[in-house]
C-alpha positions as CSV (number, residue, x, y, z in Angstrom):
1,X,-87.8,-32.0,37.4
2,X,-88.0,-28.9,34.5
3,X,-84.3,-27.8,36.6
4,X,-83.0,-31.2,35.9
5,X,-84.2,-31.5,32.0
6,X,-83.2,-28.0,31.2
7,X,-79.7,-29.3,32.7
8,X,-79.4,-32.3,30.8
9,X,-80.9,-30.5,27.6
10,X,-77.9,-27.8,27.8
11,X,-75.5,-30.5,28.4
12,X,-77.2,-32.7,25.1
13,X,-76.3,-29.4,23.2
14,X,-73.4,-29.1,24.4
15,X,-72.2,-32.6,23.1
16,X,-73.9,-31.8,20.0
17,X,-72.5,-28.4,18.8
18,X,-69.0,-29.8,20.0
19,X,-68.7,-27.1,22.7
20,X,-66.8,-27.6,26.0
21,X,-67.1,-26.4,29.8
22,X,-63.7,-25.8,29.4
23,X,-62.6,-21.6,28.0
24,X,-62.0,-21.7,24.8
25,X,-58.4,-20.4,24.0
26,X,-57.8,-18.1,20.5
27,X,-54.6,-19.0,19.0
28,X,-54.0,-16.4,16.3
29,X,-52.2,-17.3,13.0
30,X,-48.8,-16.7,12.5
31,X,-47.0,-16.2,9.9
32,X,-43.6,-18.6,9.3
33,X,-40.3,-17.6,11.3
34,X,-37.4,-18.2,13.2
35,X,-38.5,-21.3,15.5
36,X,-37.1,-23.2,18.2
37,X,-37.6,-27.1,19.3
38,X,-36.5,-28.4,22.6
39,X,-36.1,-31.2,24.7
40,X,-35.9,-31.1,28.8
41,X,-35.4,-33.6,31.5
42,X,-34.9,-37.2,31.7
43,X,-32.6,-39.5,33.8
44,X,-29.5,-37.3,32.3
45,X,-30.9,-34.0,32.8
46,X,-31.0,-33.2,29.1
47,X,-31.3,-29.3,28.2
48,X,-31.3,-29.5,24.4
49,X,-32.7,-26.9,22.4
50,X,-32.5,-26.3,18.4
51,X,-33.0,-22.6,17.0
52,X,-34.0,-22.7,13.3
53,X,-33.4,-19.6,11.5
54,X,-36.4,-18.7,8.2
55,X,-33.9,-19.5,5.9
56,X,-33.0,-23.3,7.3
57,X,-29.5,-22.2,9.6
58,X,-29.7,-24.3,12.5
59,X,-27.8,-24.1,16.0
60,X,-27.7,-26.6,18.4
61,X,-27.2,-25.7,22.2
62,X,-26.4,-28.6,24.4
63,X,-23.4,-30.6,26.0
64,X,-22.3,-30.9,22.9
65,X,-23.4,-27.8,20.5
66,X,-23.3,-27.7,16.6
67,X,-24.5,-25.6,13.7
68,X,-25.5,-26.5,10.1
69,X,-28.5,-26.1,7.9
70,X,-31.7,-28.0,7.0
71,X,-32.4,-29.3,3.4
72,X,-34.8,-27.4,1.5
73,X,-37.1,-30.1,1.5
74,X,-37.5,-30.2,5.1
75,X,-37.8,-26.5,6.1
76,X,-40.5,-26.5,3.3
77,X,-42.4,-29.1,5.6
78,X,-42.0,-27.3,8.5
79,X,-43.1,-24.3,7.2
80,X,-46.3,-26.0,6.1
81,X,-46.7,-27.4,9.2
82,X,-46.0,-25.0,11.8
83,X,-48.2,-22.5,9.8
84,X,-51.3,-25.3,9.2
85,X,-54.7,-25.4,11.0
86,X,-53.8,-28.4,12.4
87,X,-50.8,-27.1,14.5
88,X,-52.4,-24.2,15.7
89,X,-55.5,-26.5,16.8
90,X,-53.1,-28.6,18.5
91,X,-51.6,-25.5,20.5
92,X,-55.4,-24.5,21.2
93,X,-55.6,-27.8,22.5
94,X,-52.2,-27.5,24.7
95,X,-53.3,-24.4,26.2
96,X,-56.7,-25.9,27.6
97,X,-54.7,-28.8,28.6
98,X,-52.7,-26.5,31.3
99,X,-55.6,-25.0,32.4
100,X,-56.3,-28.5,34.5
101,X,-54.6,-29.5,37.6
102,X,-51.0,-31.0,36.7
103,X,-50.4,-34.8,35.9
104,X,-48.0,-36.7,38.0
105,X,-44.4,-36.0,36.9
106,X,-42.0,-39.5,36.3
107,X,-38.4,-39.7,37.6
108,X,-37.5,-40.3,34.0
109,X,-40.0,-37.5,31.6
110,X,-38.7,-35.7,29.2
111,X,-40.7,-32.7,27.8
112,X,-40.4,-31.6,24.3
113,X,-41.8,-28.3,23.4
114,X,-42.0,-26.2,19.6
115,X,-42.4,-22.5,19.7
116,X,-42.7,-20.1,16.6
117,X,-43.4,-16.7,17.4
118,X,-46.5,-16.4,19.6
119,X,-47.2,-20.2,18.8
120,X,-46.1,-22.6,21.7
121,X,-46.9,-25.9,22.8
122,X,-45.0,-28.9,24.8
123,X,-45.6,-32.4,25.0
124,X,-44.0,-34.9,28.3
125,X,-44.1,-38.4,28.1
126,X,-47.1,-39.4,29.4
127,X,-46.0,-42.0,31.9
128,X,-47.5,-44.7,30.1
129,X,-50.9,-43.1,29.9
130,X,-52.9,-42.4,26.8
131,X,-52.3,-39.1,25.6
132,X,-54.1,-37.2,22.9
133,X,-52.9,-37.1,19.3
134,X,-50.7,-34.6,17.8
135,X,-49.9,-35.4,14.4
136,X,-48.3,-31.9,13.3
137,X,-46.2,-31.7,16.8
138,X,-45.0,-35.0,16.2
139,X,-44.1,-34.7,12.2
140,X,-42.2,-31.4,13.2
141,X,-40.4,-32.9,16.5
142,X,-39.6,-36.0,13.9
143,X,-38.5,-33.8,11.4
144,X,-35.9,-32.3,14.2
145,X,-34.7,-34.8,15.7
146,X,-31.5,-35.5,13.8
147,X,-30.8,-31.9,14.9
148,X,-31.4,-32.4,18.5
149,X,-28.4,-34.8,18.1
150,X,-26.3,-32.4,15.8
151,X,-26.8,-34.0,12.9
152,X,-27.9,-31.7,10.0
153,X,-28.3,-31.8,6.3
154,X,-25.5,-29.5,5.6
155,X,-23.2,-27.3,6.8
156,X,-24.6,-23.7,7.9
157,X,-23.2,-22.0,5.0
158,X,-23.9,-18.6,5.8
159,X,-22.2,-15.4,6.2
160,X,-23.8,-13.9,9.0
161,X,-23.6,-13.7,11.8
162,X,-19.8,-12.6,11.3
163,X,-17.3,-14.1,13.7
164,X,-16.1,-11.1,15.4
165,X,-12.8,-11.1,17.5
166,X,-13.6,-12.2,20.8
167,X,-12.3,-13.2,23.9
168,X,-13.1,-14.9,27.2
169,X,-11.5,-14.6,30.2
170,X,-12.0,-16.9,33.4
171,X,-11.7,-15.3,36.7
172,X,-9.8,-17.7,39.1
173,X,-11.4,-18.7,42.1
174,X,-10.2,-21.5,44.6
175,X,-8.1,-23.9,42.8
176,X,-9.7,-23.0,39.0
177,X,-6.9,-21.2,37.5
178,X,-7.7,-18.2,35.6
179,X,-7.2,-18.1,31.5
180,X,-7.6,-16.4,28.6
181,X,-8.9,-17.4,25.3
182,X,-8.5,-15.0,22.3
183,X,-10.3,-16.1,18.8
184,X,-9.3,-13.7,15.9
185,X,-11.7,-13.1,12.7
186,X,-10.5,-16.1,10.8
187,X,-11.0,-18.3,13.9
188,X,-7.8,-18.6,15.2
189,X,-7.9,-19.0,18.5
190,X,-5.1,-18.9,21.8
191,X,-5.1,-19.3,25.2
192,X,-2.8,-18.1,28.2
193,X,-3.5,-19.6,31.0
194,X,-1.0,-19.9,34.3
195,X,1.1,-22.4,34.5
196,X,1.4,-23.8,30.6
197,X,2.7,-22.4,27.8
198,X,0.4,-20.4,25.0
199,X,-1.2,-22.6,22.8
200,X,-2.7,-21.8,19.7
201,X,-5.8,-23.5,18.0
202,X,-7.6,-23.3,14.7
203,X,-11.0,-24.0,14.9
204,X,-12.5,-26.2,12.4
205,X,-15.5,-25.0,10.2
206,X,-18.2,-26.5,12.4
207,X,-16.9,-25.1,15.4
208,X,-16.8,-21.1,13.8
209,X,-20.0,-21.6,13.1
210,X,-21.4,-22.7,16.3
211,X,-19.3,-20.1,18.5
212,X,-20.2,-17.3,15.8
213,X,-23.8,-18.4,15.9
214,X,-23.9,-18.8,19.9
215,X,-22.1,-15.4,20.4
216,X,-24.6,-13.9,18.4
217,X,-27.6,-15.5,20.8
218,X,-25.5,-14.3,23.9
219,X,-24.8,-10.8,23.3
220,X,-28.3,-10.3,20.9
221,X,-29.9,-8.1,24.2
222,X,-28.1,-5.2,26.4
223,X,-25.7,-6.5,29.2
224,X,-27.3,-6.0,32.5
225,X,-25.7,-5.0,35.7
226,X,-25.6,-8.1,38.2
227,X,-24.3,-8.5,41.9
228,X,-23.9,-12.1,42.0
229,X,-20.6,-14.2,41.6
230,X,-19.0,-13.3,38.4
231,X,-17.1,-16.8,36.8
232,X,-16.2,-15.3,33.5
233,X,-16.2,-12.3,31.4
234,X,-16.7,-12.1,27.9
235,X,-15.4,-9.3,25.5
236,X,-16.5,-8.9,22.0
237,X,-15.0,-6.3,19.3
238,X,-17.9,-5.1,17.1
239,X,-19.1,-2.0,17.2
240,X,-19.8,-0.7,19.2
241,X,-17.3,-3.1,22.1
242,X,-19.4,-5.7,23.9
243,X,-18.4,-6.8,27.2
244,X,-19.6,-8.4,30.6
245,X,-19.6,-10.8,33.3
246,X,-21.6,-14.1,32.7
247,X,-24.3,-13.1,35.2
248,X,-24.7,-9.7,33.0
249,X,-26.4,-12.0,30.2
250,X,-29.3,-13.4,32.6
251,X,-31.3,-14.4,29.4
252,X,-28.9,-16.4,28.0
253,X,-27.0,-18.3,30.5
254,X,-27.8,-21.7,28.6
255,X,-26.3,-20.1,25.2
256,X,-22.9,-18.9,27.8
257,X,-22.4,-22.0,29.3
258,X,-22.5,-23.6,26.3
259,X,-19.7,-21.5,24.6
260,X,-17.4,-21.4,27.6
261,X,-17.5,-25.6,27.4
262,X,-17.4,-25.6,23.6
263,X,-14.1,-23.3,24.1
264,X,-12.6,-25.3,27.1
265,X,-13.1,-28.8,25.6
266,X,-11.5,-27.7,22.6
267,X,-8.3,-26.7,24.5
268,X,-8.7,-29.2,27.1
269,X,-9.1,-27.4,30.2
């Protein structure tokens, strides 16, 4: 009987002081940053993630990228908010939440997830369950999501990073012929490719800035050696030369892919 009450008692002061069974997790404070918000899954298979640079330039990788630049107004929010109490106890919250056995995953969920620095958390759609409130996350997911559609305030307006020549070959393989496509400092760019005569494009404001800003994502770490099946090589003239395979820029296959297709739809191959 004492056993019991002394059980009972602990679990009273438990309920009382606001503790938990459950580890408590330290989130440390961080101070305001570069920051990322994306969005994965769904019936479409969506991979859509926003980088935000400290100053408000944006770049949107997905099927169909884009760069620009928030208003002042609304990086001013965001940097209340993902530097508020509120946020980080939210992320406390998100990292208890993982520490229990998984929820059932729908056909259809789509995860959205905000990370700043050491500061990460992700919310799913909760299969029509109740799910806990998260007033931060959702102002700074609401705040995005015009830019998770490529829709920004503004053009990116910024002079770095430069656009440096460039160009990006695709190796041929079956029935995929091979091409080349050369983009010069200005953003002129030209393609040779077997078969059709050289064509020569000029890419519009929006798309120097995303294939300027993704190029700078793709080539930010070392090129690593690989041994699997190489699709396309990329060579950039800075200094010092950059150059590799795709599968030499392991960390940033989502940022390649996405700059081969902006560079292929735009010449229509």
């Amino acid at each position: 009987m004492r056993r019991a009450l002394a059980v009972i008692g602990a679990a009273v002061l438990l309920v009382l002081t606001g503790c938990t069974l459950v580890d408590q997790v330290a989130v440390p404070s961080e101070p305001f940053g570069d920051f990322a918000v994306g969005e994965f899954g769904g019936i479409d298979g969506r991979q859509n993630i926003v980088y935000v640079r400290a100053d408000g330039v944006a770049l949107l990788v997905s099927r169909q990228p884009a760069a620009g630049r928030l208003s002042g107004q609304s990086l001013s929010r965001l940097r209340t908010l993902l530097t508020s109490d509120q946020f980080r106890q939210e992320v406390a919250a998100d990292a208890q939440r993982q520490q229990r056995p998984p929820a059932p995953v729908c056909a259809d969920q789509i995860t959205i997830e905000v990370t700043m620095g050491d500061l990460s958390m992700s919310r799913s759609d909760p299969c029509r369950e109740k799910s806990e409130p998260t007033p931060a996350f959702d102002e700074i997911t609401g705040i995005l999501a015009p830019a998770l559609r490529g829709n920004f305030d503004g053009p990116a307006d910024t002079a770095e990073p430069r656009l440096f020549p460039m160009s990006l070959q695709r190796i041929q393989l079956q029935d995929r012929p091979a091409y080349v496509i050369k983009i010069n400092a200005a953003g002129r760019a030209k393609i040779m490719i077997s078969g059709r005569t050289s064509e020569w494009h000029s890419l519009s404001v929006q798309q120097r800035d995303t294939v300027r800003l993704l190029v700078a994502r793709v080539i930010e770490n070392p090129v690593s050696p690989c041994t699997s099946q190489a699709y396309y090589r990329l060579q950039v003239d800075k200094e010092p030369v950059v150059q590799g395979p795709d599968c030499g820029f392991p960390e940033r296959q989502l940022e390649f892919r996405t700059l081969t297709a902006l560079l292929e739809n735009a010449f229509g191959v």
